[in-house]
N, C-alpha and C positions, 0 to 999 in steps of 0.2 A: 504494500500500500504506500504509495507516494504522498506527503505531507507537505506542502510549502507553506509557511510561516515567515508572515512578516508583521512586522510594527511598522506603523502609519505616521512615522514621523522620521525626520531628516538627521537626529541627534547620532554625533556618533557611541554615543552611551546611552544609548533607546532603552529605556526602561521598559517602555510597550514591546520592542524587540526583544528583552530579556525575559519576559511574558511570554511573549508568543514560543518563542525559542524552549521555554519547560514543560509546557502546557501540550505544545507536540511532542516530547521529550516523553509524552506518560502514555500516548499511541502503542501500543503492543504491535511490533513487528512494522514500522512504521519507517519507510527510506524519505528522513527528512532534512528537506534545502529550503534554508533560513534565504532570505530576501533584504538586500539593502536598498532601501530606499534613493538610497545615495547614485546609484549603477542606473538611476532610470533619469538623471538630472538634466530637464528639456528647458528651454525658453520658455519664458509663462504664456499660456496657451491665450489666443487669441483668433479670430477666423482670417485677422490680416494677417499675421506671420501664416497660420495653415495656408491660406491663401498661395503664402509666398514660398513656402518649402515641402507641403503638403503633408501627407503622415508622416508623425517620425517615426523612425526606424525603433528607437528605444521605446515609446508605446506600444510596439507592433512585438517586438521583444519579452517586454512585460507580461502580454495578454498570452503568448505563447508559454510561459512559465505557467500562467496559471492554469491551461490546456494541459499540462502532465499531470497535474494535481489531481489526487482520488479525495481528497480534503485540502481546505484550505484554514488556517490557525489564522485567524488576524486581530491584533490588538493594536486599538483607534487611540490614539492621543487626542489630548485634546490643548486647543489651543484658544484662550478666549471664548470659549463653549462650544466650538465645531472645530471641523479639520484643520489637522494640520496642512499650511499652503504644499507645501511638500507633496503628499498624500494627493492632493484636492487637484493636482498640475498634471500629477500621475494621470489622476482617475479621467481629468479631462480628456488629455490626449486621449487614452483608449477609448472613451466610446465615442469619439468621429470612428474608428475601425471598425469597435463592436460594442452595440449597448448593452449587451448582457456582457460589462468585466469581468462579472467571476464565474460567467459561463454553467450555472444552476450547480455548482459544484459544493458538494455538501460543506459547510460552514461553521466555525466555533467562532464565535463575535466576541471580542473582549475588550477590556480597557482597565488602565489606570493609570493611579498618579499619584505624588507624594500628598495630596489631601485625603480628607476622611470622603469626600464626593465621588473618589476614584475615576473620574471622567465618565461620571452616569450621563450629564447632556450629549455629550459625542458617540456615547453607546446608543442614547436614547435614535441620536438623528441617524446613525447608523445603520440602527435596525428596522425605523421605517423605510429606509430611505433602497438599501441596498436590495431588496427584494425586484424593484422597477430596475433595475441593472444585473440578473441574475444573481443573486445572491441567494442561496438555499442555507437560508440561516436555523440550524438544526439545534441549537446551543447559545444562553449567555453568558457571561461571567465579569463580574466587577470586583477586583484587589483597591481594595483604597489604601493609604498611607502608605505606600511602596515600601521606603524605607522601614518602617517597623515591620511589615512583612512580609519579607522576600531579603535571603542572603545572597547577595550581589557573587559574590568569592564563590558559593557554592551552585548557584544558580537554581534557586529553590524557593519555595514559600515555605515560609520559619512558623506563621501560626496555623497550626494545627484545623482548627475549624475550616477557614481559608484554602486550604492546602487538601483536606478529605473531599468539601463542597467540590473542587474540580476535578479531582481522583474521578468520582461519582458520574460528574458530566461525563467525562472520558468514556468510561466503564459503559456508561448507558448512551453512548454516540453513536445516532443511526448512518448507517452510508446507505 
């Protein structure tokens, strides 16, 4: 089973990437390729630049990664209470190619961040939203206060509760 996993934000210390990265990490038998956001880094999308250069290549790149996927792990930063611009440039580009992004591929939607809100608005708009661009969101999941729960060194959620709740998800993830 092919797992691609990324976090939705440009940081090169993505805390949504170190999320997403354990979270697939707990897939049974699971050949998983983490995703940098950074490898997809286009001109901020506009229909005059399309106009002038027409698809790029690294959306079309992108959208092909996420074609190999039998699951996709994605955990939403949030920035000012929606996407990160990063994420949001990404997503642009690909649907001038294809408006189903995530191509109905079965889906674990996550998010956090170092407050106790753990990026619930970016989950919240995520998961209406992603459904109208294929997204088969089969799973959610919210870590609030990063820091107190998740050991960065070890790449793990540290509190117990936190840490069984997505055990659990995993366990009962339908494909």
């Amino acid at each position: 089973m092919k797992i691609i996993a990324f976090g939705a934000s440009p940081s090169k210390n993505s805390i949504n990437k170190k999320l997403a990265t354990y979270a697939a990490s707990l897939f049974k038998n699971g050949e998983i390729e983490v995703l940098d956001l950074n490898a997809y880094q286009m001109p901020l999308f506009s229909v005059d630049i399309e106009e002038q250069i027409g698809q790029h290549p690294l959306a079309q790149k992108f959208l092909d990664k996420i074609a190999t996927a039998d699951v996709l792990v994605v955990s939403m930063a949030e920035n000012n209470g929606n996407y990160s611009v990063a994420f949001k440039n990404v997503f642009d580009w690909c649907t001038r190619i294809n408006a189903k992004v995530f191509q109905e591929k079965p889906m674990l939607l996550m998010a956090t961040s170092t407050g106790a809100k753990a990026g619930a608005n970016v989950l919240g708009i995520a998961k209406d939203a992603f459904p109208y661009y294929g997204g088969n969101i089969k799973a959610t999941f919210l870590l609030p206060s990063f820091d107190a729960n998740f050991d960065i060194k070890n790449g793990e959620i540290t509190n117990p509760e936190f840490d069984n709740q997505l055990k659990e998800i995993v366990i009962n993830f339908q494909i």
